[in-house]
TORVEX-920134 format. One record per residue: residue in three letters; x negated, y, z of N, C-alpha, C, CB in turn. Coordinates in pm, whole numbers, plus 50000, padded with zeros to 5 digits. Atoms other than C-alpha are relative to their C-alpha. Glycine has a CB too. Layout:
# TORVEX-920134
ALAXYZXYZXYZXYZ
...
//
This chain:
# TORVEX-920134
UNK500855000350119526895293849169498595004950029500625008349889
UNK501494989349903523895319649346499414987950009500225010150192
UNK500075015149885523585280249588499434990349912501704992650067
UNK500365011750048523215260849298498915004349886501274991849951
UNK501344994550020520785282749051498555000750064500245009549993
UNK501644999949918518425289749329499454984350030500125008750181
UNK500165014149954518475249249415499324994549817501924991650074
UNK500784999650112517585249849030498935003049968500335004349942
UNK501894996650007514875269449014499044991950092499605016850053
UNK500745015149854513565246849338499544990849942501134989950113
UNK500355018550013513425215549166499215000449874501584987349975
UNK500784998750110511905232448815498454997550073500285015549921
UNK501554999349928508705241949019499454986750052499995009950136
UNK500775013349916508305210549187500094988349900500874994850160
UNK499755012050106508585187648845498775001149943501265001149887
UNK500855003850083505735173648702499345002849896500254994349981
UNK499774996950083505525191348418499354990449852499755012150032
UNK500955009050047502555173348241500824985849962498824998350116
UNK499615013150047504505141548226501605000849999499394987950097
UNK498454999950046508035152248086500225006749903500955004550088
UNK499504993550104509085160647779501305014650012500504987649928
UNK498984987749995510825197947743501194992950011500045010549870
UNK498755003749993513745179047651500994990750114499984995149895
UNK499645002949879514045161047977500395006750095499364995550038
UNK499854983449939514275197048152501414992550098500545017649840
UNK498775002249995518325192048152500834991450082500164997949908
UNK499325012849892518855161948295498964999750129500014981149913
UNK500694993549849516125170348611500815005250045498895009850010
UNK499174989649906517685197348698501194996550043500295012249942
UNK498435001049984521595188248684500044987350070500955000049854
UNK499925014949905520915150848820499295010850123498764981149931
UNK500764998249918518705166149087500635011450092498775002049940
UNK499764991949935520225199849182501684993850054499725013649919
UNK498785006249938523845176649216499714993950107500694991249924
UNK499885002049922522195158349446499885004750122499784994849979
UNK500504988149897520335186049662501345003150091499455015849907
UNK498914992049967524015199949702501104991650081500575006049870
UNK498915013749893525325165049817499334992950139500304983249887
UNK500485007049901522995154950027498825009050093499454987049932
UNK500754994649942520905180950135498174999750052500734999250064
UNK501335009749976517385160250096499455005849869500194980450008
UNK500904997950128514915180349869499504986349937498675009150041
UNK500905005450023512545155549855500704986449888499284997450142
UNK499805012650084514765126949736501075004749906500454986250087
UNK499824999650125516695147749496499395003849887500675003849995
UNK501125001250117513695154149306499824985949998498515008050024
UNK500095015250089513195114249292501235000449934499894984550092
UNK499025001050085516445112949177500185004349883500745002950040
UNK499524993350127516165140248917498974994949879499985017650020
UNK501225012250115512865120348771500594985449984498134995850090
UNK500165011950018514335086948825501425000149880499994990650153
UNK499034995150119517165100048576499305000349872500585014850023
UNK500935001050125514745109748339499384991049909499215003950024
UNK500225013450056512865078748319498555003849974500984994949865
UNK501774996350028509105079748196500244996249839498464987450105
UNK500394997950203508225080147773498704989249975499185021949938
UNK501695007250024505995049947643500014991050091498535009750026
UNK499515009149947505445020347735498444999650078500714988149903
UNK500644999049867503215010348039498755000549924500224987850123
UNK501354998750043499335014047977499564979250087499015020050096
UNK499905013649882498004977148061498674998950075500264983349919
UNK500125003849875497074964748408498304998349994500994986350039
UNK501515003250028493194966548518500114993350113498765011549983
UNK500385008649911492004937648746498864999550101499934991749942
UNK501104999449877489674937849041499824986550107500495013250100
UNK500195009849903488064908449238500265000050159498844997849983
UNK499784996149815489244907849625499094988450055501994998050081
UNK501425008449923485964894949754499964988850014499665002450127
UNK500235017350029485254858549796501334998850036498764989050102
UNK499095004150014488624854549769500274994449864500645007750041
UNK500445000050142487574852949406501515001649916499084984449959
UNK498794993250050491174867449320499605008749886500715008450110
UNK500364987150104491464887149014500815010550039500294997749838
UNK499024993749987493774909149138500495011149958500055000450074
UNK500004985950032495764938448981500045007150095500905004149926
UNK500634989049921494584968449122501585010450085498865011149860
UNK498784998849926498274976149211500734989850065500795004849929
UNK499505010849993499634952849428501705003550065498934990750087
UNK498404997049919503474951849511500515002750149500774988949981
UNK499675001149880504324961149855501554997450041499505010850051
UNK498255006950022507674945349893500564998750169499994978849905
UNK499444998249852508144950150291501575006249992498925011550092
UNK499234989449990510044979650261500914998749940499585010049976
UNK499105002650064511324973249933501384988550022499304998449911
UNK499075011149994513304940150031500724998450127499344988049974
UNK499825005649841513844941650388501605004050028498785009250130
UNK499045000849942517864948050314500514990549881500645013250047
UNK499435002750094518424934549977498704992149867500815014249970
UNK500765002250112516944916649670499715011549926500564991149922
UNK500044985850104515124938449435499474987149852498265017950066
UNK500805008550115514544910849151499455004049865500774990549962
UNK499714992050155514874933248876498285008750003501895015550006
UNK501104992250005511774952748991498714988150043500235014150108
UNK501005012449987509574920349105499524996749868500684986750064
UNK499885001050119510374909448787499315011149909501254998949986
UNK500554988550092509024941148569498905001850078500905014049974
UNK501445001949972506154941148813499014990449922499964996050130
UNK500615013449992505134904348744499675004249830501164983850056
UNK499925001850102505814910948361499055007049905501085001249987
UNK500414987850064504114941448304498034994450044500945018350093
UNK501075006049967501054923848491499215002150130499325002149909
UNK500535008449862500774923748863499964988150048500445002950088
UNK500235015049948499794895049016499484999350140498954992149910
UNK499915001449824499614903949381501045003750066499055007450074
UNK498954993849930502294903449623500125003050124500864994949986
UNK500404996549907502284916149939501625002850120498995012249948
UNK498854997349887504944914150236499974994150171501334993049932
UNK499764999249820505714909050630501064994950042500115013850068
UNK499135004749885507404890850907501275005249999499465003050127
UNK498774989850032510834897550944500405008150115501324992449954
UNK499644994349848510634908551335499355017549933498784989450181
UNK500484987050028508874945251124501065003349859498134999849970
UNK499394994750172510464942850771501404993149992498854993149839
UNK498495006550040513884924650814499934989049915500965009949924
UNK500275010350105514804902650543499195000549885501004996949953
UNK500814998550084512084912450353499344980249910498845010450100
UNK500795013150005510274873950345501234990049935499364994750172
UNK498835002250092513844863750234500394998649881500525005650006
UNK499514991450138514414884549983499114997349858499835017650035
UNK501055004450129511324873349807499914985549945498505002750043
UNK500225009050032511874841449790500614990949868500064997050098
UNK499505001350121514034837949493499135002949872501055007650002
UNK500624998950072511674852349307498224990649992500225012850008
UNK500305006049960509114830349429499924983749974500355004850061
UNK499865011550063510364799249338499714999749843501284995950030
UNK500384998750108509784807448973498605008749943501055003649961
UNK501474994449997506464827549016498524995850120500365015550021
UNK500785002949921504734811549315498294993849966500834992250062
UNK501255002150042501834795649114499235007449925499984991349952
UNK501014986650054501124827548916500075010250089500415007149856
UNK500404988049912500714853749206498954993150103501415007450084
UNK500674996949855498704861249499500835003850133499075011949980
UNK499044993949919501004860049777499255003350143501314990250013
UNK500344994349818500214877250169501465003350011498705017350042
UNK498984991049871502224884550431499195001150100501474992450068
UNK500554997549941501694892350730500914997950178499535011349930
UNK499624997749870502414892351152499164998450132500974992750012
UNK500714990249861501624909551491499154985250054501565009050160
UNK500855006149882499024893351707500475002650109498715003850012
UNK499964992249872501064898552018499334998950073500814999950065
UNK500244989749881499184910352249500205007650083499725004350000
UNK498984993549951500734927952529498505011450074501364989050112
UNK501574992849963496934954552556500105014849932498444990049919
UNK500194990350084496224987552451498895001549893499975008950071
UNK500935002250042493934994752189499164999750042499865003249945
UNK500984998049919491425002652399499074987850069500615007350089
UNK500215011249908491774972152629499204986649932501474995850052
UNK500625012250018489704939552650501184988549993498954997750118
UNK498955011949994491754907452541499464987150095500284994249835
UNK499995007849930491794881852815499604984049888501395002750082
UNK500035008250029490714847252761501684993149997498974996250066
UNK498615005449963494724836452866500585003949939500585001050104
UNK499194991250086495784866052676499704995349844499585016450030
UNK500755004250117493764854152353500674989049949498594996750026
UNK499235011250054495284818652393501295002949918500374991650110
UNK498514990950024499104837552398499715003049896500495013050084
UNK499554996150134498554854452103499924991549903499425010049957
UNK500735008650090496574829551897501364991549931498744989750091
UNK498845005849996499574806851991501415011649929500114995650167
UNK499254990050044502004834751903500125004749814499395010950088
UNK500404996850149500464846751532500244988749886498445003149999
UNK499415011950087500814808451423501424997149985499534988250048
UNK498375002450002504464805851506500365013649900500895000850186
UNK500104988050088504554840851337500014995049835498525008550040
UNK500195008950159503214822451014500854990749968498754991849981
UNK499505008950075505274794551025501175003049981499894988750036
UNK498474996150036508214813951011500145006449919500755005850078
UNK500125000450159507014827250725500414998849911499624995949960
UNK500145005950127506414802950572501604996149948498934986550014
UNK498265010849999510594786450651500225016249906501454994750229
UNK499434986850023511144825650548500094998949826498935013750070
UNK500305000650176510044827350170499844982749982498145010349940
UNK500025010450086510494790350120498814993149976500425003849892
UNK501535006650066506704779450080499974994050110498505009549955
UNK500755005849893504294754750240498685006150004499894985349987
UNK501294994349993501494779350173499635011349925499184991249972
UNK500064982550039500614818050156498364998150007500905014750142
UNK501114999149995497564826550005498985008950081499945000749906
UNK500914993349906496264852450272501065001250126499335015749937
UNK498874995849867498154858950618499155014050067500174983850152
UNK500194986249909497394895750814500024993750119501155012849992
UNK499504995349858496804901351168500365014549994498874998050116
UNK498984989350029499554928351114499625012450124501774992750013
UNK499974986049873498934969251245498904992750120502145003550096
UNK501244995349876495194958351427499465010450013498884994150002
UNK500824991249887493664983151669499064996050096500805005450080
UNK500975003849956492014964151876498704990850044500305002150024
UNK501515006650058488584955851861499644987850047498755008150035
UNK500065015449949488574927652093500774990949932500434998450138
UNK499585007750097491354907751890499744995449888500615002349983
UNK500175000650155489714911851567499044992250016499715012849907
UNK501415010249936486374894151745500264992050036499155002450098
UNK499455011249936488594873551900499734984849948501375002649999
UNK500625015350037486824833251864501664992649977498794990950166
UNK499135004750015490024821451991501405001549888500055001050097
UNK499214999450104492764839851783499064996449847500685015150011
UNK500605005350154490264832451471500314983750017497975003549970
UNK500205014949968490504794651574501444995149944499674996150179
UNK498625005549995494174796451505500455001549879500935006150095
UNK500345006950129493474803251127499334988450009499275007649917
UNK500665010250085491184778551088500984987050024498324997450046
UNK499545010350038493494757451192501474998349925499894993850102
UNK498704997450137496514769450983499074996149856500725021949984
UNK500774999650120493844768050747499744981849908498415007850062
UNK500095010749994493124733050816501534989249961499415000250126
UNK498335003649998497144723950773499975003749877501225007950102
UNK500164999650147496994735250449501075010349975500194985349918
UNK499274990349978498954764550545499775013349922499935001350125
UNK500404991950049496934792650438498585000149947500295007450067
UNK501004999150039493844799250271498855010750055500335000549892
UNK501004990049950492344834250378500435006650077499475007749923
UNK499654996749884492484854850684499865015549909499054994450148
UNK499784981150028492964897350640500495004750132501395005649866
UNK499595001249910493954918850881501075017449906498814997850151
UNK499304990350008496044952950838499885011550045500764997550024
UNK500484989649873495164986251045500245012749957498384999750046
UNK500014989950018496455018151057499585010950101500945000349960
UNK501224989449875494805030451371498934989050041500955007150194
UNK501015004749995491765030151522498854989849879500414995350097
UNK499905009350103490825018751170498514996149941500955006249891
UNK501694999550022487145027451144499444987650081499215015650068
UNK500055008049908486465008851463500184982349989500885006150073
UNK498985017349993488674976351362499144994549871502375000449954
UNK500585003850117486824976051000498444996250037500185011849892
UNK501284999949963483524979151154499794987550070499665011550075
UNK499975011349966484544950151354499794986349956500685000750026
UNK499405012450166486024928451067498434997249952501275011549808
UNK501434998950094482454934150899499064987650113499085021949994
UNK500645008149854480574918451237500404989849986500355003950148
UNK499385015849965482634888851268499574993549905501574997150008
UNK499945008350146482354878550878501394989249979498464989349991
UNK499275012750044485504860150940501455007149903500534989350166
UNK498994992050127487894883950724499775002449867500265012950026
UNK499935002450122488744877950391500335014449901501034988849995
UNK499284985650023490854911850350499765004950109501525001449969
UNK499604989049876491404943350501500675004749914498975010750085
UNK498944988250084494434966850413499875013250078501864995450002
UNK500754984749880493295001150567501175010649944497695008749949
UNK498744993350019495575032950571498995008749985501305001350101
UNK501374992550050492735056750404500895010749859498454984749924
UNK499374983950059493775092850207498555002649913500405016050160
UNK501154994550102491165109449956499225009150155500795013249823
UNK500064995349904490955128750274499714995850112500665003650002
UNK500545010049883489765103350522501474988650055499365012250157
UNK498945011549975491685079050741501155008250048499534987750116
UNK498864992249913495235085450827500424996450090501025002449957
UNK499574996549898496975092351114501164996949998499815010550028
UNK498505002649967499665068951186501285007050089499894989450051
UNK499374990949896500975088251473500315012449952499175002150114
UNK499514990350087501485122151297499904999049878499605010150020
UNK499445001550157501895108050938499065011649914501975004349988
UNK500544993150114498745129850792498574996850061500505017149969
UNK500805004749995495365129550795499225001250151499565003649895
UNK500645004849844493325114951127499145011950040498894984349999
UNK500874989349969491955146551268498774994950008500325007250115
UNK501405002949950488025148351282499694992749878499794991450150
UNK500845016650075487805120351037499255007949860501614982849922
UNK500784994650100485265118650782500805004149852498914989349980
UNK498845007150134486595119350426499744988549911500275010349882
UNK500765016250095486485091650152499024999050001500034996749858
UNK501485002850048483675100450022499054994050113499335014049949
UNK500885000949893481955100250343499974993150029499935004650082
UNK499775016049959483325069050473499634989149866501864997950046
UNK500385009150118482205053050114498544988750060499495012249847
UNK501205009749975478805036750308501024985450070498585008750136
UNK498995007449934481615020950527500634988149925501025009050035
UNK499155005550144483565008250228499244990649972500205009849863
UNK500585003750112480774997150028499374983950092498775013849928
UNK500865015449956479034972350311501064995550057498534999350113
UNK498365005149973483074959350406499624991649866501675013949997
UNK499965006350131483114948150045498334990249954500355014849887
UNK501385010050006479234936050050500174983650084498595009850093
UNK499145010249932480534913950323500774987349961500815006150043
UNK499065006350056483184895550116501085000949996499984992750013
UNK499114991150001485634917650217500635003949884499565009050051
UNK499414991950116488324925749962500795013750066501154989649908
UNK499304985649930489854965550030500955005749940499155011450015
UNK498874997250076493194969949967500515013250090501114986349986
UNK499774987749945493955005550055502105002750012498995012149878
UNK498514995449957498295020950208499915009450022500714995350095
UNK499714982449904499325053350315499075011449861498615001050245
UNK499894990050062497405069550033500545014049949499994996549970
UNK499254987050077499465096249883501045002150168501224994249795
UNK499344999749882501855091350212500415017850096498944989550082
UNK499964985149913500825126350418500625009849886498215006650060
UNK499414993550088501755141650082501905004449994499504991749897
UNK498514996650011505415139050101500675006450127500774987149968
UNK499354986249887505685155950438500954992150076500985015649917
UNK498765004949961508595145950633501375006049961499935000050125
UNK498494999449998512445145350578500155013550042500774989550097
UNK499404980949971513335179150824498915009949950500215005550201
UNK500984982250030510055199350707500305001349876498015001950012
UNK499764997350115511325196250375499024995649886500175012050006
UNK501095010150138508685187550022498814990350070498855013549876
UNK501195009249945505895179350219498455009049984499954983849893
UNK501134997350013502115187050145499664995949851499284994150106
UNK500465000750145501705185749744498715005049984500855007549908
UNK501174994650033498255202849739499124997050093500045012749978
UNK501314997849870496535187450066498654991949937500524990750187
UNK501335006649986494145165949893499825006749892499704984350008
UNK500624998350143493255189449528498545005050053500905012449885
UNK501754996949982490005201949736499254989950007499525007250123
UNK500965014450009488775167249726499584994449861500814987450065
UNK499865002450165489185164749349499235007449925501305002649943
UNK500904996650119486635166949088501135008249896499234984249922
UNK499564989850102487885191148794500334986049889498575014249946
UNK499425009750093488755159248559501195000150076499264985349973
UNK498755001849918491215148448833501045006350031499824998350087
UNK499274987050004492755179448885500755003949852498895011350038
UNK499314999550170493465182948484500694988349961498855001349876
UNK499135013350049494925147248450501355004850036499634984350082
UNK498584998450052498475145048329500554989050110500274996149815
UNK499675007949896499185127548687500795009850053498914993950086
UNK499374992849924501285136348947499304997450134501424997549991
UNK500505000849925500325145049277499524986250080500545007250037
UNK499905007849979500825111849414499204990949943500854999850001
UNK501305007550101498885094449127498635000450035499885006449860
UNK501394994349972496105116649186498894992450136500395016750041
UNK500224998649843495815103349551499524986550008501395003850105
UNK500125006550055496245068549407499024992849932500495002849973
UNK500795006950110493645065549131498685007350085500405004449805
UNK501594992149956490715088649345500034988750141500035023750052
UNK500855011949914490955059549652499624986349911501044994450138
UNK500225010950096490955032649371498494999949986500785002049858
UNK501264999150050487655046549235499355008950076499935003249869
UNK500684990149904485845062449553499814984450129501355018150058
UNK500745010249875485505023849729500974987650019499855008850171
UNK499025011049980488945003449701499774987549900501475006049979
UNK499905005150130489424974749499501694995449947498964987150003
UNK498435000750072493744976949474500535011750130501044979349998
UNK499624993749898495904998249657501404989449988500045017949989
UNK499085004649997499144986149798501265007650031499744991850060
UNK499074990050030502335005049736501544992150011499635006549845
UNK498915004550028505625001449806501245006849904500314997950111
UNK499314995850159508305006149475501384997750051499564988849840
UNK498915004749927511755008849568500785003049852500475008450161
UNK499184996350112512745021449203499224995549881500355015349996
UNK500985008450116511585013448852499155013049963500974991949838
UNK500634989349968510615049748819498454998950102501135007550064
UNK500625002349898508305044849142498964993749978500624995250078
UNK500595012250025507245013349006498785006849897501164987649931
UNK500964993350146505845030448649499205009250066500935009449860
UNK500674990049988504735061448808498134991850113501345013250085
UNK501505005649935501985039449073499374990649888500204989750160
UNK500665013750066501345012448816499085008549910501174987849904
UNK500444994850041500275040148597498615006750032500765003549984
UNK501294998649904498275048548830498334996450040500394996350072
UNK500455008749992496665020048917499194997549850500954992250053
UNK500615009650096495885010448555499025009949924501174992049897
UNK501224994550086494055040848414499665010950114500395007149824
UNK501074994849887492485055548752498555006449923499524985250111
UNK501584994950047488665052048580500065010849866498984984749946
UNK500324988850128489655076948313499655011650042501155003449906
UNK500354990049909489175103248551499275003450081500495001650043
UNK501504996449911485885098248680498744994349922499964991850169
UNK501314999450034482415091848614500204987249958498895003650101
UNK500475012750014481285058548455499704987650141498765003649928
UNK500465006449871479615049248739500434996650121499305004750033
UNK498844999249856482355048649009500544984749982501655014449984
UNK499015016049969483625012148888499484994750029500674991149924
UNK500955008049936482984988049065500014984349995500065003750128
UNK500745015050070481824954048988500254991650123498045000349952
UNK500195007649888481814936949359500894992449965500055005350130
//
């Protein structure tokens, strides 16, 4: 009894408070501290003891953002469905995405995400002309980031990234995705690369795809700065924190690096460009890992204006709606629950209440 009180008090402190009714208390705790005791995973029996709860009220609705001459309207949350699908259908939550009013979808190859490209395609057949669909896959390359890509090596991949696409496309059922990734770029020579660009234009030309993007969670400054040079990227999906860029390799923020704000000149001429900036990994360093236990709940509140800090958000939100309005124009999130789903969409849709006028952005 001692085992399961103290695992009580644990999971009070770490609840939201701001966005739960007293009378929800009850069922937190007892869903949440049962699971603590079964499974031994703070972190995910606090989702559990919120996804019990449920959220109060019905969604706030969806704000839209242009993804650069892509002339997309896109909601500012877009579905990241890698993760979510890559063992099982999730239709139920596609569905309450689509309904509630996203209209971007976002997923990957199945050699990274499994049956993810699969899994979506059911839903797909009955929504394919109202979304924005991407996916995405590797440029192999067999180089370090560092390294120069060979003219021979350039062909290889070029050749490589299209077969990538068209398995795709057999994957989800279509004859045509509206953006394709060069999936996890680093390096700078590929992204310049004449030849791998040659191998859109001619997917492009096939009537395969429409716009090129790329993906990058390292070396990310570098790869964007690139993207910008070339002019031939449509998107970028960057792995960017209130706190600067993150650090795929230790899962928090990229030592040295600037922070948002700082990197905002960066941002701003990406998006001058025609660049649309769909930001990942946001909130991410926050949850810490599995054996260290909660994670980092307070690493980004020194970055936060005093509105932000008082919003009836949760940490995660916070992390959410301050890259939204500091240079993005959607973030991309993956929802594995309906909980999950509400708590980013929420996010996503009233971000500008918590900052200055002047932070939205029009591009």
């Amino acid at each position: 009894m001692a085992q399961e009180s103290k695992i009580q008090t644990s999971l009070v402190e770490r609840i939201n408070t701001s966005r739960r009714r007293a009378l929800q208390y009850g069922t937190l705790v007892t869903v949440g501290a049962s699971s603590l005791l079964r499974t031994g995973d703070v972190h995910a029996s606090l989702f559990k003891a919120k996804e019990a709860a449920g959220l109060d009220g019905p969604l706030p609705a969806m704000r839209y953002q242009r993804l650069g001459r892509t002339g997309h309207q896109s909601s500012r949350l877009i579905f990241g469905c890698g993760a979510t699908l890559s063992r099982s259908r999730q239709d139920h939550l596609l569905n309450a995405a689509f309904e509630a009013g996203v209209n971007t979808f976002d997923v990957g190859f199945k050699h990274y995400y499994g049956d993810a490209e699969r899994n979506l395609a059911p839903f797909l057949q009955s929504h394919r002309d109202d979304i924005f669909l991407i996916s995405k896959g590797f440029v192999p390359a067999d180089i370090e980031w560092d390294e120069e890509l060979s003219v021979a090596e350039a062909k290889k991949a070029a050749a490589g990234w299209l077969a990538f696409l068209d398995e795709s496309l057999g994957e989800m059922g279509v004859d045509h995705v509206d953006a394709y990734y060069y999936m996890g770029q680093n390096n700078v020579s590929t992204v310049r690369s004449e030849e791998v660009h040659r191998a859109f234009e001619r997917a492009k030309a096939a009537g395969k795809v429409s716009y090129l993007g790329l993906s990058t969670h390292q070396n990310a400054e570098a790869v964007l700065s690139a993207a910008i040079d070339t002019g031939h990227f449509d998107l970028a999906m960057i792995a960017i924190t209130p706190g600067g860029w993150y650090d795929w390799n230790d899962r928090s923020i990229l030592p040295g690096s600037p922070t948002m704000k700082a990197l905002r000149p960066l941002l701003d001429r990406a998006r001058a460009s025609g660049m649309g900036l769909v930001g990942m990994k946001a909130g991410r360093f926050l949850a810490g890992r599995r054996w260290l236990g909660w994670g980092n709940p307070e690493a980004f509140d020194g970055y936060y204006d005093a509105p932000l800090l008082k919003a009836p958000l949760s940490e995660f939100q916070r992390s959410y709606a301050f890259v939204l309005e500091n240079g993005l124009d959607a973030v991309n999130a993956d929802m594995q629950s309906m909980l999950h789903f509400k708590e980013n969409f929420i996010a996503a849709a009233t971000s500008q209440a918590y900052f200055a006028p002047q932070t939205e952005q029009t591009v």
